[in-house]
C-alpha positions in Angstrom: 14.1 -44.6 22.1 15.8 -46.0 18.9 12.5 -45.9 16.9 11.8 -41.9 18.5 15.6 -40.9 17.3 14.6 -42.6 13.4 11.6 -40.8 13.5 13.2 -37.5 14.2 16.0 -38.1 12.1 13.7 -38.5 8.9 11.7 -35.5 9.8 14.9 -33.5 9.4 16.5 -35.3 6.7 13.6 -35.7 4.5 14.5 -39.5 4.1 16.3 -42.5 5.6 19.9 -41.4 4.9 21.5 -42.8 8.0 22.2 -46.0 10.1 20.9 -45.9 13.8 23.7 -48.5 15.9 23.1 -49.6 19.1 24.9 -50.0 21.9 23.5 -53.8 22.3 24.6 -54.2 18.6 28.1 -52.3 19.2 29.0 -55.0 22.0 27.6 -58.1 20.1 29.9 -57.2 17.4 32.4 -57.2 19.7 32.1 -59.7 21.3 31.9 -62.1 18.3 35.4 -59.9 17.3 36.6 -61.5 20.9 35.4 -64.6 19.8 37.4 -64.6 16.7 40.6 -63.5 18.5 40.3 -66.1 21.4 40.3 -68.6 19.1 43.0 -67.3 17.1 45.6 -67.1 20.0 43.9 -70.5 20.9 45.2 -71.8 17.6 48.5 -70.5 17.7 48.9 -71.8 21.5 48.2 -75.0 20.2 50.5 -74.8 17.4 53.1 -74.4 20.1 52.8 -76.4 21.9 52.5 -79.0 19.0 56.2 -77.3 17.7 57.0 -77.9 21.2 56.4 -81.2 21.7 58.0 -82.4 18.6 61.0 -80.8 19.6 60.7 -82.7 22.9 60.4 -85.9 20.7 63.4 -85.4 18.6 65.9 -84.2 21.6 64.8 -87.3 23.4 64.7 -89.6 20.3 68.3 -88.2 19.6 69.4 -88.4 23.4 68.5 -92.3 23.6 70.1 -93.6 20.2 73.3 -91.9 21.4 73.0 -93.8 24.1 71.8 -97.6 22.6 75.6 -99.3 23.8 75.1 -98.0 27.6 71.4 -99.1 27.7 72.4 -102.4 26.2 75.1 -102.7 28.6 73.0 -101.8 31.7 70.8 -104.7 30.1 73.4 -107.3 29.5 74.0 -106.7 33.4 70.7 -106.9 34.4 68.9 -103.7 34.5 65.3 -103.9 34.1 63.6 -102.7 31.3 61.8 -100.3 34.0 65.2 -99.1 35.6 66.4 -97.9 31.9 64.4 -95.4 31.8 64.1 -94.3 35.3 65.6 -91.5 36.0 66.9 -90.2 39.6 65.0 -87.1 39.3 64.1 -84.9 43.0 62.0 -81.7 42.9 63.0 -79.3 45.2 60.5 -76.7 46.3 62.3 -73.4 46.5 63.2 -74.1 43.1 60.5 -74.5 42.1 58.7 -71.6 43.7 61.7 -69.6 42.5 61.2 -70.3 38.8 57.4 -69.3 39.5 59.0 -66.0 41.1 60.8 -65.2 38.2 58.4 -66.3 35.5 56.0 -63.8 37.2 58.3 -60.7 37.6 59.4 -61.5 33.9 55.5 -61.3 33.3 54.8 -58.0 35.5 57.8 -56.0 33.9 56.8 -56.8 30.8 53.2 -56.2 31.6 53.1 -53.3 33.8 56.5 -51.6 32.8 54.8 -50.4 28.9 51.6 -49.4 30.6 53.5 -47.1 33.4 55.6 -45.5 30.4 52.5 -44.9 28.3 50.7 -43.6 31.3 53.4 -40.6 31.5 53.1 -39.4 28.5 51.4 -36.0 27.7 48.0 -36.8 26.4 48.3 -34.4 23.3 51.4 -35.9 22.5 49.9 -39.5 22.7 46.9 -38.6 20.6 49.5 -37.1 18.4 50.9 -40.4 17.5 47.8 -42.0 16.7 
């Protein structure tokens, strides 16, 4: 079909003045676009999470040489070096599944709230503001 709609498109031009794109090379550009951008966010995530972590490091780098005459202490009385660290930590599950409630209703509102907005517009007025 490409190679009928050149043809015809020389016949009326007189010469090869125009680009024929397909639909198979409209998506592979895409999709390497897609690639470009997933690895982009990728990138940034880990970044983050890098950032992240060495802010972890410091607050708990920070936490424990505030804290070098208690652990000393503890030690002088006979703490193990394992029961230093430990810490009396209990997960409960409704908090837990509450903080995953919350984190997804942040995410829906966020999410869903723009779209319904943008959905009520009039379309003239939305193409307008393009």
């Amino acid at each position: 079909m490409q190679d009928r709609i050149k043809d015809l498109l020389i016949r009326r031009h007189g010469k090869e003045d125009f680009t024929i794109v397909t639909q198979k090379q409209m998506l592979e550009t895409l999709g390497s676009v897609l690639d470009v951008l997933t690895f982009a966010v990728m990138a940034l995530g880990s970044i983050s999470l890098l950032v992240g972590g060495v802010g972890v490091l410091t607050v708990m780098t920070i936490a424990v040489s505030e804290r070098v005459g208690e652990i000393g202490l503890l030690r002088a009385l006979g703490a193990t070096r394992r029961q230093v660290p430990a810490l009396p930590v209990t997960l409960s599950v409704s908090f837990a599944a509450l903080a995953v409630g919350v984190a997804c209703g942040i995410g829906l509102i966020a999410g869903v709230g723009p779209a319904w907005r943008a959905a009520r517009w009039d379309p003239i007025e939305a193409l307008r503001a393009e």
